[in-house]
C-alpha positions in Angstrom: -25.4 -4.3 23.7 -25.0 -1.4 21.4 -28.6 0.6 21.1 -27.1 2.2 17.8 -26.8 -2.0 15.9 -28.7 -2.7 13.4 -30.3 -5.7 15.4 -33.3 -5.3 17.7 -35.0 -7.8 20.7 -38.4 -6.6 21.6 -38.3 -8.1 25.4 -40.1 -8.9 28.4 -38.3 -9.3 31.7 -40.4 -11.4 33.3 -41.5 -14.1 30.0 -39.5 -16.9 29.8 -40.5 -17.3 26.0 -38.6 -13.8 25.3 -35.3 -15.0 27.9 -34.9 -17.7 24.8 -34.1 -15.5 22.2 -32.1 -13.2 25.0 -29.7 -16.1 26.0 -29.4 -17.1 22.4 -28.1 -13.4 21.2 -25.8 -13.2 24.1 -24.5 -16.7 22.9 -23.8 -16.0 19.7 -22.0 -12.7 20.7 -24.5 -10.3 18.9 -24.7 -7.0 19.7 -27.8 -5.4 19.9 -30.6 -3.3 21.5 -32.6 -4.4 24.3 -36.1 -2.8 23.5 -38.5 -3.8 26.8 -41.9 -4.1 26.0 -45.2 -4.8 27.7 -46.8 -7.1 25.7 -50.2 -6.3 27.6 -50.4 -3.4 25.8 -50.8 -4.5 22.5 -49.7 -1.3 20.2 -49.8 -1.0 16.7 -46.3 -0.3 15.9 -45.7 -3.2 18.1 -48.3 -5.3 16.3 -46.3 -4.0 12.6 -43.4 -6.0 13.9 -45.5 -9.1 15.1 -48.6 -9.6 14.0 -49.1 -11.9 17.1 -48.2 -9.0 19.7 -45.9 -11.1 21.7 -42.4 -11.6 22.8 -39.7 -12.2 22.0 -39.4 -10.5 18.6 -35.5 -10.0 17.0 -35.1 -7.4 14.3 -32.4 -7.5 12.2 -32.2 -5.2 9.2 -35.4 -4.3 9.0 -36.7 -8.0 9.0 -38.7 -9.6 11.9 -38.5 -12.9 13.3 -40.5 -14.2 16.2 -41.8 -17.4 18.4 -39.3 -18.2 20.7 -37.5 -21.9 19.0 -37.4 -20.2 16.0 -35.3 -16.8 16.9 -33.0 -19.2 18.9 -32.4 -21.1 15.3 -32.3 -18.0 13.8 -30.0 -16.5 15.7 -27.6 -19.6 15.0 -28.0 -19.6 11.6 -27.5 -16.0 10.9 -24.5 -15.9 13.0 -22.8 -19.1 12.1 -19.3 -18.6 13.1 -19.7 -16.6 15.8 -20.2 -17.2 19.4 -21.2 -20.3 20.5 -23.4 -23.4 18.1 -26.8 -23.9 19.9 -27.3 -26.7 17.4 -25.5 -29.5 16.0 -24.0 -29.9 13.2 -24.8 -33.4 12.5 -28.6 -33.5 10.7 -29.7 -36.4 12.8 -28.2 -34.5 16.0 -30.1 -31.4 14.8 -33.2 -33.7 14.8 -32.8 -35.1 18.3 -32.3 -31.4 19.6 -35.2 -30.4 17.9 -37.4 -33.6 19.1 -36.2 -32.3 22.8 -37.0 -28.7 21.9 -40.1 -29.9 21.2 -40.8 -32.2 24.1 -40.2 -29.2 26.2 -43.0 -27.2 24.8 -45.4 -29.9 25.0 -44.8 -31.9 28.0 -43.2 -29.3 30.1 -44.1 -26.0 29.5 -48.5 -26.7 29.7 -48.2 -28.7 33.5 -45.8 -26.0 34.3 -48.7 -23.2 33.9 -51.5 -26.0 34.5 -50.0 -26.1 38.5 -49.4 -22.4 38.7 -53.2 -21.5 37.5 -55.9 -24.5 38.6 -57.4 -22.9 41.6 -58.4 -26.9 43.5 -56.5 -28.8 45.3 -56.8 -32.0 42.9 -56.3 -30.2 39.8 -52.8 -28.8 41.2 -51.9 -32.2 42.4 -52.9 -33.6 39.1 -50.6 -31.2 37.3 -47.4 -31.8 39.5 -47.4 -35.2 38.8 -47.4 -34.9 35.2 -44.7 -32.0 35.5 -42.4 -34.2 37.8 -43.1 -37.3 35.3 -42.4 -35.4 32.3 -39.2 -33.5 34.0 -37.9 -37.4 35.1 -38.3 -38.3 31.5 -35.9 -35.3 30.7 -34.1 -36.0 33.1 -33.1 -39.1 32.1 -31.8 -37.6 28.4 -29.2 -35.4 30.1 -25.9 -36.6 29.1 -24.0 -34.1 31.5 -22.9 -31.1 31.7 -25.4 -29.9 29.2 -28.2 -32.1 27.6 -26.5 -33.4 25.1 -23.1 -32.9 26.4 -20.2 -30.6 26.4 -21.9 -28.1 24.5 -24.9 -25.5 25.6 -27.4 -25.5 22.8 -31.2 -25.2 22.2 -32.8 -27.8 24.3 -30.9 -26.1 27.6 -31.5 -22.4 26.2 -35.6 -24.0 25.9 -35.4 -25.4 29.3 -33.9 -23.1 31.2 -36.3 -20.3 31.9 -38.8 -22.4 33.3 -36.3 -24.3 36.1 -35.4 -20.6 36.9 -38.7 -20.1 37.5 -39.0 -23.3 40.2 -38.4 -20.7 43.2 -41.2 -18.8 42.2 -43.5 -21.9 41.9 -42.4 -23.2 45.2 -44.1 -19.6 46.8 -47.1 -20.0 44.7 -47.2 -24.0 45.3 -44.8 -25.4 46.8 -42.9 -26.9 44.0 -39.7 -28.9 44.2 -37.6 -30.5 42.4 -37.0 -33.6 44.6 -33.5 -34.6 45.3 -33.9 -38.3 44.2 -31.8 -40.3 41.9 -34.6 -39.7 39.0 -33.9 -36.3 39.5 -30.4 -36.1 39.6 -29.1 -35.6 36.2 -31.5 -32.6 36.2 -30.4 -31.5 39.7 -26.7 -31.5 38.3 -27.5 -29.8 35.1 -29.6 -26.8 36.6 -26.2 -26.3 39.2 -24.5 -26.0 35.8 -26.8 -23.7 33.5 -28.1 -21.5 35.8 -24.5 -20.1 36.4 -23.8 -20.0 33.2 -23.0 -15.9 32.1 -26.2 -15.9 29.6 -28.4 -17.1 31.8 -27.0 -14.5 34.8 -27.4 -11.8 32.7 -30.9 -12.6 31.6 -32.1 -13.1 35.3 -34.9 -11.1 36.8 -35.4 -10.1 40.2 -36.9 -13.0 42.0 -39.3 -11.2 44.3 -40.7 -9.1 41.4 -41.2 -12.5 39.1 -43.3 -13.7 42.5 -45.2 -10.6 41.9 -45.6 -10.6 38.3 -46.5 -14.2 38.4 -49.5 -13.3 41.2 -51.9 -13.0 38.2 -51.7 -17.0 36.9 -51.6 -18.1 40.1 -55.1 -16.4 40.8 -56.1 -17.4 37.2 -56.5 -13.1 36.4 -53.7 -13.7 33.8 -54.9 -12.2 30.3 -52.4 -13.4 27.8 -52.5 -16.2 25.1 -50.7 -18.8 26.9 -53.2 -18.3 30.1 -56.5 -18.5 27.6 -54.6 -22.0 25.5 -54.1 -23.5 29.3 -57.7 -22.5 30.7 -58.8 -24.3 26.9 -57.3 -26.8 27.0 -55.6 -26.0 24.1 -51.9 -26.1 22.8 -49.8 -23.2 23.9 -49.4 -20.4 21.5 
C-alpha cells in the first residue's frame, strides 16, 4: 500500500462495514493509503469527506465514495482489468449478486447485532433463530467454492466480515454455526474465504474485537447501526 497514491481508505479495524471496501482494494490490486480512523470522533475534516461520518470512505483523486456495497462496486468498476472481477459480467448474473448483496444486509447483518445487543434471554433466543434461519437460506445458494462459484466476488466480500466475527459472538453469546447438513455449504465456504490472502490481511486481532465489541453487547454502543437496531429501524 503506497501512502504517497493518489487513492485513500478512511478505515476502521474493528467495523466489518469498512473490511468490505479493504478486501475489495486488495482484490483489485490497488495501491493505496490505509488512513485509520475513529469514527466515534466525528471531525469535520472527516465529515468534508463523508457527510455521514462513517467508514469505509475510498478517495480517489480527490473524489469520495462511501457505504460499504457501493465502494466494493466502485472499486470494480474503476479498476476493470485489474485484479480480480467481484462482479459478473453477465447483467442478469450482476442482478443475482446484487439480490444476495442485498439479502445479506437485510436478513443477516440486523439479527447479527439484534443477538449481540438484546440484554433478555428471549429476545437473544429470538434473534438466533432468525440469524441461523436466514444463514441456512444462504447457505443453501452457495454453489461452492465461493457463492456463486469459482470466482470470489461481492456477495463473499459482503458476507465475510460478519462470519469472522462468529468467534467473537460465541464469547458474548455463545454463537455457533452448527455443523449440520443445512449448514454445510456455509461450513465449507467459510474454511475457504477466510483463508483467502484479502481476508488474512484485513483480520483484526481477535481478543481486541472481543473488547471492542463489549459495548453492543452491553447495549453502551453509540453509533448509527446500534441506534437503527435499538429502533427498529433499517441499518444505516
Amino acid at each position: 500500500m503506497s501512502a504517497n497514491g493518489a487513492v485513500q481508505l478512511y478505515c476502521s479495524w474493528f467495523c466489518p462495514f469498512a473490511q468490505r471496501a479493504w478486501i475489495a482494494l486488495l482484490e483489485k490490486a490497488v495501491s493505496f493509503q490505509y488512513v485509520e480512523i475513529d469514527p466515534y470522533n466525528k471531525t469535520a475534516e472527516f465529515l468534508a469527506k463523508n457527510p455521514r461520518g462513517l467508514v469505509p470512505v475510498i478517495i480517489n483523486n480527490g473524489q469520495c465514495v462511501y457505504e460499504s456495497q457501493i465502494c466494493i462496486e466502485y472499486a470494480d468498476e474503476e479498476w476493470k482489468g485489474q485484479g480480480n472481477p467481484l462482479m459478473p459480467l453477465d447483467p442478469y448474473n450482476r442482478a443475482v449478486a446484487r439480490i444476495w448483496a442485498d439479502f445479506i444486509t437485510k436478513r443477516i447483518v440486523p439479527p447479527f447485532y439484534q443477538l449481540l445487543m438484546r440484554q433478555t434471554k428471549d429476545e437473544q433466543e429470538e434473534a438466533r433463530k432468525t440469524l441461523l434461519d436466514n444463514l441456512e437460506t444462504l447457505s443453501k445458494e452457495i454453489t461452492g467454492p465461493y457463492f456463486t462459484g469459482s470466482a470470489f466476488g461481492i456477495v463473499d466480500v459482503m458476507l465475510v466480515p460478519f462470519t469472522l466475527r462468529f468467534a467473537m459472538m460465541k464469547h458474548y453469546r455463545n454463537f455457533e454455526l452448527p455443523n449440520g447438513p443445512a449448514f454445510y455449504n456455509l461450513n465449507k465456504w467459510m474454511g475457504v474465504v477466510h483463508n483467502r490472502e484479502s481476508v488474512k490481511t484485513t483480520l483484526a486481532n481477535p481478543d481486541l474485537l472481543i473488547k471492542k465489541y463489549q459495548r453492543y453487547a452491553d447495549d453502551s454502543a453509540k453509533s448509527e447501526v446500534a441506534d437503527a437496531i435499538r429502533k427498529g429501524k433499517t441499518l444505516p
